[in-house]
C-alpha positions, 0 to 999 in steps of 0.5 A: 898775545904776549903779557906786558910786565907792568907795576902799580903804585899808590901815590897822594898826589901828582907832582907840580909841573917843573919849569926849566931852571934857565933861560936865555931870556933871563938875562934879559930879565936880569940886565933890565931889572938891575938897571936904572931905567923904569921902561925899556926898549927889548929888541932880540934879532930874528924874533918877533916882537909878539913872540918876545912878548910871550917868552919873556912872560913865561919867564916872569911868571916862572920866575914870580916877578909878575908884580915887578915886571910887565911886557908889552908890545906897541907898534911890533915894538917889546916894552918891559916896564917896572912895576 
């Protein structure tokens, strides 16, 4: 059986789960809170409504806007609301 080289060391802690810096929803994001309307309408081709429901929720949870923003879905039709 051969030997495996491997090293050992000490650490205090884990490092915090890293989020990816961008993504294609927050323009989404960005568009809807720049803008004047408290309640939209959010419909991405090909995607469905429940699936858009929860990318644009990871993005707000990643980016904390949660007290700002909140997604939902009503009749497979995505809302975003202002908070």
């Amino acid at each position: 059986m051969s030997e495996v080289k491997f090293d050992l060391q000490p650490v205090d802690k884990k490092p915090s789960r890293k989020y990816r810096k961008g993504s294609k929803y927050d323009p989404i994001i960005d568009s809807f809170l720049k803008g004047e309307h408290a309640l939209v309408r959010v419909e991405v081709q090909d995607k469905d409504a429940n699936y858009l429901r929860t990318q644009l929720n990871k993005r707000i949870e990643a980016r904390d806007i949660v007290s700002q923003v909140k997604v939902s879905v009503v009749n497979n039709i995505a809302y975003l609301e202002k908070l």
